[in-house]
C-alpha positions as CSV (number, residue, x, y, z in Angstrom):
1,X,27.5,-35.7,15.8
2,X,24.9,-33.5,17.5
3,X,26.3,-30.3,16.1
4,X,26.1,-31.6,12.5
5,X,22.6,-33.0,13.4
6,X,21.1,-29.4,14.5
7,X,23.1,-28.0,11.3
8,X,21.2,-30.3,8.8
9,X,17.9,-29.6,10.8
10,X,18.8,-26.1,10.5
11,X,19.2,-26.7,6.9
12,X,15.8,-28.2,6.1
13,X,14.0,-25.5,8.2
14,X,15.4,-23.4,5.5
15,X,14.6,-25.2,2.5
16,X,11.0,-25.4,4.1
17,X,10.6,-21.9,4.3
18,X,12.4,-21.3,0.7
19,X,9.6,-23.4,-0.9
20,X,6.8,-22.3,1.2
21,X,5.9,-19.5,-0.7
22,X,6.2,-17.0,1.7
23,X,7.0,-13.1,0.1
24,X,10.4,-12.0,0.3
25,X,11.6,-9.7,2.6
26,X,11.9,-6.4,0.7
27,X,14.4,-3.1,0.7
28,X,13.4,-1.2,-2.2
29,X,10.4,-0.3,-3.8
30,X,9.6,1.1,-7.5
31,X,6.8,0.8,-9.8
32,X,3.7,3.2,-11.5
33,X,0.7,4.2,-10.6
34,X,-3.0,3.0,-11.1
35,X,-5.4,5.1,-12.4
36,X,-8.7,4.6,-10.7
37,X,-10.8,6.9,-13.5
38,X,-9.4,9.9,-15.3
39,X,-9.3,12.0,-12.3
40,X,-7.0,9.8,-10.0
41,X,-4.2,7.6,-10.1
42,X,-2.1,5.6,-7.1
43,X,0.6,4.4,-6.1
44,X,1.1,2.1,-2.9
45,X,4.4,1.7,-0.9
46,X,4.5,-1.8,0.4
47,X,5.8,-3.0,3.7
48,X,9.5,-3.6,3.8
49,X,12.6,-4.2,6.0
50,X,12.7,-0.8,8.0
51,X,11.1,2.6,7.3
52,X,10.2,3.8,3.8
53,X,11.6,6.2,2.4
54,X,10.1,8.1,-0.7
55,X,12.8,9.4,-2.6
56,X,12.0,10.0,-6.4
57,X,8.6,10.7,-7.7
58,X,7.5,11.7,-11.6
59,X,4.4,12.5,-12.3
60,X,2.5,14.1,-15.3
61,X,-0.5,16.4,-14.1
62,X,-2.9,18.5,-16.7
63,X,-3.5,22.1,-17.1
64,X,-5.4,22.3,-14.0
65,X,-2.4,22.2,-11.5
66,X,-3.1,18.5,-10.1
67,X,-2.5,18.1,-6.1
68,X,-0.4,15.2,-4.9
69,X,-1.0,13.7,-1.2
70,X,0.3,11.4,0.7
71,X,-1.5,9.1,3.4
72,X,-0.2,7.4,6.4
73,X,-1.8,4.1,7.9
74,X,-3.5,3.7,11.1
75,X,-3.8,1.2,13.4
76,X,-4.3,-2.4,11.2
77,X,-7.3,-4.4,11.1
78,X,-7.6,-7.9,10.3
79,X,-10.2,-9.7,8.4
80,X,-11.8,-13.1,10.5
81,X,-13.2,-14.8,7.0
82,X,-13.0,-14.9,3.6
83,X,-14.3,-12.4,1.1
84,X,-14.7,-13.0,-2.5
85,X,-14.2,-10.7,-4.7
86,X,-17.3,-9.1,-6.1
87,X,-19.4,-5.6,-6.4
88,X,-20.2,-4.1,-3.0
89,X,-17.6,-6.1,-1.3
90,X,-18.2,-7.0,2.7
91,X,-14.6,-7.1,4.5
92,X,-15.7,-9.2,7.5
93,X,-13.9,-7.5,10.7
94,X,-14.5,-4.8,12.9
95,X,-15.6,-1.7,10.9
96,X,-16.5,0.4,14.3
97,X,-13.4,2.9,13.3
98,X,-14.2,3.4,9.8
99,X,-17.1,5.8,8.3
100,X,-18.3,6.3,4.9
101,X,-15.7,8.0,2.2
102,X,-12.7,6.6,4.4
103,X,-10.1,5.3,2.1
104,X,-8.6,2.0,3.1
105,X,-5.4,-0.3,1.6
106,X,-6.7,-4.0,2.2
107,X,-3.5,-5.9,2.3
108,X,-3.3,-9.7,0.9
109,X,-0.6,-11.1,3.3
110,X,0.8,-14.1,2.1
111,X,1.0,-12.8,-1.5
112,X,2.2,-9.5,-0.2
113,X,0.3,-7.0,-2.5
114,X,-2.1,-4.2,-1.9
115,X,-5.6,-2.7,-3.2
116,X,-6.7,0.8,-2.6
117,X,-10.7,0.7,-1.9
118,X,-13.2,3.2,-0.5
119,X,-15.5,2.5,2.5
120,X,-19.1,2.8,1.5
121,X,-20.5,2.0,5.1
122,X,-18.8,-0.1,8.3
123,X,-20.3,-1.6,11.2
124,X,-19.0,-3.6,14.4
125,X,-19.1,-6.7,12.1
126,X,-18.0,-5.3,8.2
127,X,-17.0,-2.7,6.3
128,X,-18.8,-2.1,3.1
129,X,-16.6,-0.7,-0.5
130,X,-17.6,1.4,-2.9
131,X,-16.6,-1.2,-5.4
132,X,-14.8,-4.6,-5.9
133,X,-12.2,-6.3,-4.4
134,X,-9.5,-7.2,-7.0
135,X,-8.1,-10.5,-5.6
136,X,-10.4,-12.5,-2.8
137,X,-9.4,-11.8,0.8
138,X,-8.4,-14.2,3.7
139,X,-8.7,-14.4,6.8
140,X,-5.5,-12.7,8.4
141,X,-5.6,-10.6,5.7
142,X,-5.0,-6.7,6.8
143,X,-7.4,-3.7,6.4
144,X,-5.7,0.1,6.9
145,X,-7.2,3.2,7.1
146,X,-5.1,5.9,5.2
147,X,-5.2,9.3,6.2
148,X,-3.6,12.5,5.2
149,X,-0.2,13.1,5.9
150,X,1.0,15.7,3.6
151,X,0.0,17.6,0.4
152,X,1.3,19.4,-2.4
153,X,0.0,21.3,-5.9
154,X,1.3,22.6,-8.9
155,X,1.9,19.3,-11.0
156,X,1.1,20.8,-14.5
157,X,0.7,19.2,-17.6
158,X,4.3,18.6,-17.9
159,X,6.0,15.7,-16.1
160,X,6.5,17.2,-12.5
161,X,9.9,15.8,-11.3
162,X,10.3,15.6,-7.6
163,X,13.6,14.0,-6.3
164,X,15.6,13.6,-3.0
165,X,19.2,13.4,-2.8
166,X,22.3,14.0,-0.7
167,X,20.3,12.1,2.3
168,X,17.1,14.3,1.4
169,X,13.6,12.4,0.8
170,X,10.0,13.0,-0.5
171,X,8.2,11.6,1.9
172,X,8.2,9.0,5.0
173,X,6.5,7.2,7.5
174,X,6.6,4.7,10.5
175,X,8.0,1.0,9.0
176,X,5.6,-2.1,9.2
177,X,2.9,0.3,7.7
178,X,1.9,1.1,3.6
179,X,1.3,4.3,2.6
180,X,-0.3,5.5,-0.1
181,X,0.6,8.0,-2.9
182,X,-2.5,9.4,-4.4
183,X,-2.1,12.1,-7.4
184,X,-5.8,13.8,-8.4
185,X,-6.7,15.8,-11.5
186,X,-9.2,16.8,-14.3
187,X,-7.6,14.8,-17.1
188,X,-5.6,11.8,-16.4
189,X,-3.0,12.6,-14.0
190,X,-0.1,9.7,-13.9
191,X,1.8,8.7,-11.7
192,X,5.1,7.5,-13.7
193,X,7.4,6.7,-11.2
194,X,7.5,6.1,-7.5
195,X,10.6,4.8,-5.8
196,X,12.5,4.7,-2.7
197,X,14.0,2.4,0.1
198,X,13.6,0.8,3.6
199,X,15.7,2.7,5.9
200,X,16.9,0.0,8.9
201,X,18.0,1.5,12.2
């Protein structure tokens, strides 16, 4: 009797956690890009089960060769209140580590997604951005400071097709961090497609 009665507690802990809305735990990632302004466009790799693994990238530069980078996250920090979303958006947190121009992922936890913003000035209390916050943050919710990991040029303005295979990649970086796939230009470069996988060791 007391081995069925831990089973059916067992049970309703799962049908909690089904229905509480929490994200689901993820192994692959595809999707497009964002363009931020005819100059830029990006792509974020979410957090997933294990380390991510960049393995096919298209992308359509212009006739000025566009340069494709990609940034690793630092160290995360997390918001102590609200913010809603509006111009000139104040992240409350500690903003000591971040300077003007720094770009930053601000992470919405419990829906899982991401936004790409720029830091327009951080102090020990709040960091500042350039513009807008798409979706109103929470408290818990994660800021990351993205830095350059590794570049590359020569996207033209034919689609640029980058892919690993046999075991080869594009790109990867520790897991339990985003990075962030950033593709600049004079004339609309796109990001088309960005996939890859959560490699679990």
């Amino acid at each position: 009797m007391k081995t069925i009665l831990n089973l059916l507690a067992a049970l309703a802990l799962l049908v909690i956690a089904f229905n509480s809305g929490a994200a689901e735990p993820r192994y692959v990632f595809a999707g497009t890009g964002t363009a931020i302004s005819t100059t830029n466009a990006h792509y974020i790799v979410p957090i997933g089960i294990g380390d991510p693994i960049v393995q096919y990238l298209d992308a359509t530069g212009d006739t000025s060769p566009s340069v494709l980078t990609f940034r690793t996250a630092s160290s995360p920090t997390v918001l102590s209140a609200a913010t809603a979303a509006s111009p000139g958006t104040n992240l409350t947190c500690v903003g000591s580590a971040y300077s003007a121009g720094n770009v930053i992922v601000l992470q919405h936890v419990a829906a899982d997604t991401y936004e790409r913003l720029v830091v327009s000035t951080a102090s020990a209390t709040n960091i500042t951005t350039t513009a807008a916050i798409g979706t109103a943050a929470v408290a818990g919710d994660v800021v990351w400071l993205m830095t350059t990991a590794a570049t590359a040029s020569g996207v033209t303005n034919t689609a640029g097709i980058q892919r690993g295979g046999n075991g080869s990649y594009l790109f990867t970086a520790n897991r339990g961090k985003p990075i962030l796939v950033n593709l600049t230009g004079t004339n609309t470069p796109t990001l088309n497609t960005v996939s890859g996988f959560y490699l679990r060791r």
